[in-house]
MMTF fields as JSON, N, C-alpha, C and O atoms, coordinates in Angstrom:
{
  "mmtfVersion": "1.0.0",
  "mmtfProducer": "UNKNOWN",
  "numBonds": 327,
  "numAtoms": 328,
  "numGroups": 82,
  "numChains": 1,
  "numModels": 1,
  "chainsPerModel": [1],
  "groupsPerChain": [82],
  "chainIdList": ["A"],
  "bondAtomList": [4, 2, 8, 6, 12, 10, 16, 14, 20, 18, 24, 22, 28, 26, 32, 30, 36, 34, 40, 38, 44, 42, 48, 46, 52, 50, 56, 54, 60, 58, 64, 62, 68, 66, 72, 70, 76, 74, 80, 78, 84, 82, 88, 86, 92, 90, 96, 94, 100, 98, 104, 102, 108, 106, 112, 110, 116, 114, 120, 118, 124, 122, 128, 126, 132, 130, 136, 134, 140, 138, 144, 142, 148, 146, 152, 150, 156, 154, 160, 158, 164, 162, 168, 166, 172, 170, 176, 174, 180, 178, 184, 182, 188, 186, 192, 190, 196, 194, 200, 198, 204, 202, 208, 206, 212, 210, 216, 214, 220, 218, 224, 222, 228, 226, 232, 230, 236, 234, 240, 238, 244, 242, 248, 246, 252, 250, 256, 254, 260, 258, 264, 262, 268, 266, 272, 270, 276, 274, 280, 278, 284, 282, 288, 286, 292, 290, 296, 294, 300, 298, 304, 302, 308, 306, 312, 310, 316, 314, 320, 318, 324, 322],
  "bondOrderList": [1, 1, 1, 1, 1, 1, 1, 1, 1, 1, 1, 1, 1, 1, 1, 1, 1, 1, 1, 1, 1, 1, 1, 1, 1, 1, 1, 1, 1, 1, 1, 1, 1, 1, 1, 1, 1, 1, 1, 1, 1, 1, 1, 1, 1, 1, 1, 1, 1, 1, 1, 1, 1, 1, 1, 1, 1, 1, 1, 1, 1, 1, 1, 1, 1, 1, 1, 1, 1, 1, 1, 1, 1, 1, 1, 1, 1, 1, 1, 1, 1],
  "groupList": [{"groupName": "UNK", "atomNameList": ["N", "CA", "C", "O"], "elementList": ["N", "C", "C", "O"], "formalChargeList": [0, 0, 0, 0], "bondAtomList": [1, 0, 2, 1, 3, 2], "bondOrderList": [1, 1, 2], "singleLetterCode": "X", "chemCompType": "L-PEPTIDE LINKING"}],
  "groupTypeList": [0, 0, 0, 0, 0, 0, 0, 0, 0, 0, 0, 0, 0, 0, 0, 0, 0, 0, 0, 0, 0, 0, 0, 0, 0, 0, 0, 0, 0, 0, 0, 0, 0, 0, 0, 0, 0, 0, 0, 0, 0, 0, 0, 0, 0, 0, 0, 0, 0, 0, 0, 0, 0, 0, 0, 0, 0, 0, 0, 0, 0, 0, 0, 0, 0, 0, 0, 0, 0, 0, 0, 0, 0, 0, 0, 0, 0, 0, 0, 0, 0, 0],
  "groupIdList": [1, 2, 3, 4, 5, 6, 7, 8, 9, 10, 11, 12, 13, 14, 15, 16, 17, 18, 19, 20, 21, 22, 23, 24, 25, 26, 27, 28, 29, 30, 31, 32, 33, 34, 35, 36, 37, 38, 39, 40, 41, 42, 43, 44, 45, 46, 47, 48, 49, 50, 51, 52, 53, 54, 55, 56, 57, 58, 59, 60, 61, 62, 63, 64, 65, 66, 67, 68, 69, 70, 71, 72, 73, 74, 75, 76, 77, 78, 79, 80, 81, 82],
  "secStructList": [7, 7, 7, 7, 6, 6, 1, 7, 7, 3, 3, 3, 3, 3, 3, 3, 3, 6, 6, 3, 3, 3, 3, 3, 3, 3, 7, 1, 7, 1, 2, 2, 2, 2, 2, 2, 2, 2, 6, 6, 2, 2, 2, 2, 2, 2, 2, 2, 2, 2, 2, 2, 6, 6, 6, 7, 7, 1, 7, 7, 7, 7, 7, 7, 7, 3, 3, 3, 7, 6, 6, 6, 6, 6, 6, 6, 7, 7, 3, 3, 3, 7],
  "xCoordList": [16.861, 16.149, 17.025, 16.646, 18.148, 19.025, 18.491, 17.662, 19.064, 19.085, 17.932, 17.459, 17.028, 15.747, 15.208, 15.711, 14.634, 14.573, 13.09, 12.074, 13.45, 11.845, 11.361, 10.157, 12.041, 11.364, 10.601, 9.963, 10.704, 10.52, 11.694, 12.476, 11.614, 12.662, 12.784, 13.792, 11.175, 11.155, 9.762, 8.986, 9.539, 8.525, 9.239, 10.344, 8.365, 8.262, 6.992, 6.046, 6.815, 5.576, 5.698, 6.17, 5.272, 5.364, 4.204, 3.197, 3.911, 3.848, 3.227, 3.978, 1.928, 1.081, 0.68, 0.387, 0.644, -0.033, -0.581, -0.44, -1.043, -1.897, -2.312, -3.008, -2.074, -3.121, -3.242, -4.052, -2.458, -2.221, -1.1, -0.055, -0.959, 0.35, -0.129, -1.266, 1.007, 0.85, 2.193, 3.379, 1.608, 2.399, 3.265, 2.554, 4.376, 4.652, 5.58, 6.578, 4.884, 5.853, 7.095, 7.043, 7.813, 8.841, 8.866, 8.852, 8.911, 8.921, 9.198, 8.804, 10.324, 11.195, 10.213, 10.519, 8.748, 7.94, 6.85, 6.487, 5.649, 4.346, 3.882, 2.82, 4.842, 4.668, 5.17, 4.579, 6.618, 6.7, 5.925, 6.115, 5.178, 4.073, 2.849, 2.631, 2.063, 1.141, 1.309, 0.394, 3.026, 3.401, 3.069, 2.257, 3.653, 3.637, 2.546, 2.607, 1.289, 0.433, -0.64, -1.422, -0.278, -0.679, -0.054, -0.74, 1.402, 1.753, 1.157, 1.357, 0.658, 0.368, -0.858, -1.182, -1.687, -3.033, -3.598, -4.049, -3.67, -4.536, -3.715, -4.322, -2.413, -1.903, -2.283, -2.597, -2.196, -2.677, -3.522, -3.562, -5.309, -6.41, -6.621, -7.439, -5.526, -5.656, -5.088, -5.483, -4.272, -3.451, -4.622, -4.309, -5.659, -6.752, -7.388, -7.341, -7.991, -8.929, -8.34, -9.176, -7.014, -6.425, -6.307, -6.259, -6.219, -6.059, -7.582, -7.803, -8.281, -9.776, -10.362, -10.797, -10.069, -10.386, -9.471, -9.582, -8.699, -8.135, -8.237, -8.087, -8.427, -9.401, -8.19, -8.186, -7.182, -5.934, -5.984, -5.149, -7.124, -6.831, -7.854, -8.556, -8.572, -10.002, -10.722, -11.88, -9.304, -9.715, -8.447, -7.617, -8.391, -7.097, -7.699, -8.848, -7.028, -7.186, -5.404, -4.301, -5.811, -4.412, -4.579, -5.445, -3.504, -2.965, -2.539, -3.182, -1.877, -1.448, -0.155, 0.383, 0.384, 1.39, 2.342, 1.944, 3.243, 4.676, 5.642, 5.632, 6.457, 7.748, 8.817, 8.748, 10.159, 11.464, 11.761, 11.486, 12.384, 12.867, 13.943, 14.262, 14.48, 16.227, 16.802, 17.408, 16.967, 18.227, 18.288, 19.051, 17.081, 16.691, 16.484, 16.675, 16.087, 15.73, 16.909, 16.982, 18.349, 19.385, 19.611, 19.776, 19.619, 20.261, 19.292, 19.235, 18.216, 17.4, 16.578, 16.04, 16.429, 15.557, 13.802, 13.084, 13.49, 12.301, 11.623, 12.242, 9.929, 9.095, 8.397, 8.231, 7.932, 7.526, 6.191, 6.219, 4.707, 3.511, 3.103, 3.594, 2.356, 2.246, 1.088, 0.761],
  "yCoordList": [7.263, 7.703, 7.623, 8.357, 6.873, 7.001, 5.777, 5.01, 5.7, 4.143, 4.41, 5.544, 2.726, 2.613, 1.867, 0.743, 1.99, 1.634, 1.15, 1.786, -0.563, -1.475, -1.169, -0.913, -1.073, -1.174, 0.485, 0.737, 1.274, 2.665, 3.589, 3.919, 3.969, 4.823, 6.188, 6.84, 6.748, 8.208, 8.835, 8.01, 10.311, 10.216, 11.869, 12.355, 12.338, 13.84, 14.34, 13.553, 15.466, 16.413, 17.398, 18.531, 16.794, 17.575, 18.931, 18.293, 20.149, 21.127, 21.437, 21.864, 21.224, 21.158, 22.399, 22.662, 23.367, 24.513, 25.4, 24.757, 26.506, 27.063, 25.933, 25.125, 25.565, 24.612, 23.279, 22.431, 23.189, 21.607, 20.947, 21.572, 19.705, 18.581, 17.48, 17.05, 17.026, 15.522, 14.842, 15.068, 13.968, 12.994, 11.876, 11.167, 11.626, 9.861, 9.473, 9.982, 8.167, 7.514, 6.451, 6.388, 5.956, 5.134, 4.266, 4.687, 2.753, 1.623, 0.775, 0.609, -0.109, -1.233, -2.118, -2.51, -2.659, -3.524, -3.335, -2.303, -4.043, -3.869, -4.608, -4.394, -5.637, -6.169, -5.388, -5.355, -4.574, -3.659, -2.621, -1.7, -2.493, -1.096, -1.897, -1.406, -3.044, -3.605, -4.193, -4.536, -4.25, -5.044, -3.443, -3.342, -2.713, -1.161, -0.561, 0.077, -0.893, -0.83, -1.161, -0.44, -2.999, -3.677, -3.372, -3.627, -2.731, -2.684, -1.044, -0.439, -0.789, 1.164, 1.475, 2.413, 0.386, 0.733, 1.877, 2.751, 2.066, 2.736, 3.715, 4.783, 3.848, 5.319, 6.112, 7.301, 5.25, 5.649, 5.934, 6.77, 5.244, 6.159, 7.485, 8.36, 7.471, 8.885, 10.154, 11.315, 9.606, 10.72, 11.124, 12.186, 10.689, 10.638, 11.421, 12.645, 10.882, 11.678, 13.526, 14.418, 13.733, 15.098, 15.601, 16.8, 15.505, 15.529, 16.346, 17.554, 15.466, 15.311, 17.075, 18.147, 16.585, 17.504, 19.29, 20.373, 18.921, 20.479, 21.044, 22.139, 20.259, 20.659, 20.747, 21.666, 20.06, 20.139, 19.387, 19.669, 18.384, 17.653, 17.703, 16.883, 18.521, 18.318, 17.075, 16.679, 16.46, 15.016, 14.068, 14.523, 13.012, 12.12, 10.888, 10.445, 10.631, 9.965, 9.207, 9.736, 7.947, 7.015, 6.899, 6.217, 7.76, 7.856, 6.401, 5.93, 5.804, 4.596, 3.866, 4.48, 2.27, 1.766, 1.85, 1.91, 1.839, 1.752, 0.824, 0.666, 0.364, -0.395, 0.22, 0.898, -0.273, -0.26, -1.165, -2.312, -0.888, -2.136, -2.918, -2.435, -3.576, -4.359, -3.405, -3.365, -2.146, -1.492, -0.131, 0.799, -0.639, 0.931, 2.518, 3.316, 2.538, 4.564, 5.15, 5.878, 4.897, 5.69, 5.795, 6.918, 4.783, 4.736, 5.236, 4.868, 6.474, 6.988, 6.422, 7.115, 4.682, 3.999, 4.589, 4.614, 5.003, 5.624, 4.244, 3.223, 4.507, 3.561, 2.712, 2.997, 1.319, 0.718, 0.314, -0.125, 0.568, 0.34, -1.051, -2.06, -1.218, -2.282, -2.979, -4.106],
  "zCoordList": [32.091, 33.272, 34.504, 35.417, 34.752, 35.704, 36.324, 35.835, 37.443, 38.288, 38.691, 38.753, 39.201, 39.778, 41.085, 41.083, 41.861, 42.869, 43.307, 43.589, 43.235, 43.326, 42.519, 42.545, 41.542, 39.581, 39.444, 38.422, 40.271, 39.787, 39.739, 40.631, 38.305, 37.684, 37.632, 37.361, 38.039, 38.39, 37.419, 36.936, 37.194, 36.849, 35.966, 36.209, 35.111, 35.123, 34.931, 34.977, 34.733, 34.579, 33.222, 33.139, 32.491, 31.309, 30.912, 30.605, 30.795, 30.625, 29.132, 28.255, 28.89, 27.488, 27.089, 25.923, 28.215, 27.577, 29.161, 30.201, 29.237, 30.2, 31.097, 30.482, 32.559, 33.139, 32.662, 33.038, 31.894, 30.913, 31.482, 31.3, 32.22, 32.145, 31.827, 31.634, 31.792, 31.607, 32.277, 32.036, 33.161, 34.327, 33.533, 32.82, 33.509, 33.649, 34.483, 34.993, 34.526, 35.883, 34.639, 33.411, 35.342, 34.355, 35.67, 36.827, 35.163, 35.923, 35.107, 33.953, 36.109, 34.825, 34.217, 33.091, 34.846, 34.914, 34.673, 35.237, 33.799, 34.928, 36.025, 36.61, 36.34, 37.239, 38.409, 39.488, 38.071, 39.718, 39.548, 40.342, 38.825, 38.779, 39.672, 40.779, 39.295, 40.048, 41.508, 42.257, 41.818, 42.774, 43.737, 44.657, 43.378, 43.858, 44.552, 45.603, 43.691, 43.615, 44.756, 45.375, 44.802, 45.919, 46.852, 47.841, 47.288, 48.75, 49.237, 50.291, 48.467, 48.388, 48.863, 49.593, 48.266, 47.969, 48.611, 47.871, 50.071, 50.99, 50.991, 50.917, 51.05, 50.544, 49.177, 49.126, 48.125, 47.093, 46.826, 45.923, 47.665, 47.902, 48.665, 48.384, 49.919, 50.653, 49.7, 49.586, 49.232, 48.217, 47.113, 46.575, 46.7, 45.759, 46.588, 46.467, 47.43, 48.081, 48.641, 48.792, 48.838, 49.212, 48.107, 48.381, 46.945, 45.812, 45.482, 45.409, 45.36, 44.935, 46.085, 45.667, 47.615, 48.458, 48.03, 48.605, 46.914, 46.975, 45.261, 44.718, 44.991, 43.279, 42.533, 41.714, 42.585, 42.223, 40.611, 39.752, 40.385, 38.787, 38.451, 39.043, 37.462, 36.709, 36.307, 36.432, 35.624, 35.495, 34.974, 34.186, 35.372, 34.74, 33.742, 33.766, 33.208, 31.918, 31.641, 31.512, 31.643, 31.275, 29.873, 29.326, 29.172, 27.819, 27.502, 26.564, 27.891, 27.421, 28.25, 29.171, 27.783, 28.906, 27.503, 26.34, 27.831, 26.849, 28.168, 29.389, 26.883, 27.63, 26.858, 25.832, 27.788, 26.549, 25.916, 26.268, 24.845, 24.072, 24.459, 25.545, 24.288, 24.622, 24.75, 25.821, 23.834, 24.038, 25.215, 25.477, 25.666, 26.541, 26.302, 25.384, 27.368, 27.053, 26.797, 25.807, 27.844, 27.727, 26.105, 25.628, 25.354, 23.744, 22.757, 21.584, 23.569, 22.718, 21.688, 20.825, 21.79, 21.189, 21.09, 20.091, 22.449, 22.603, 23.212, 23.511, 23.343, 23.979, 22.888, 21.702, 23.742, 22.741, 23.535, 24.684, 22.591, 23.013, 23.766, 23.259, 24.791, 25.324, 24.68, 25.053]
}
């Protein structure tokens, strides 16, 4: 994923079909994901609510948390379920 900054590593948008994605974020942690989280909060609700106000996501749904293993993403190990 390349270098990360305050435990976020970046995200992409993956492309399922017609009108179909699917989001992920990459974060070294879940602790810098929750730490993130807490310093965000009220941004992270306004962004919901502009979101919400422009009919932009039908609906979101958290697929699941994965981590890396010891050897990391770069060495194509893949994710490991939390």
């Amino acid at each position: 994923m390349g270098s990360c900054s305050n435990g976020y590593c970046g995200c992409e948008l993956v492309g399922l079909g017609p009108e179909r994605f699917e989001g992920r974020d990459y974060w070294t942690s879940h602790l810098e994901f929750e730490a993130f989280r807490d310093r965000r909060q009220k941004e992270i609700e306004l962004f919901r609510m502009w979101v919400e106000g422009k009919q932009l996501i039908e609906r979101e749904k958290v697929l699941g948390l994965f981590y890396l293993d010891e050897r990391g993403f770069d060495e194509g190990t893949g994710l490991v379920s939390a």
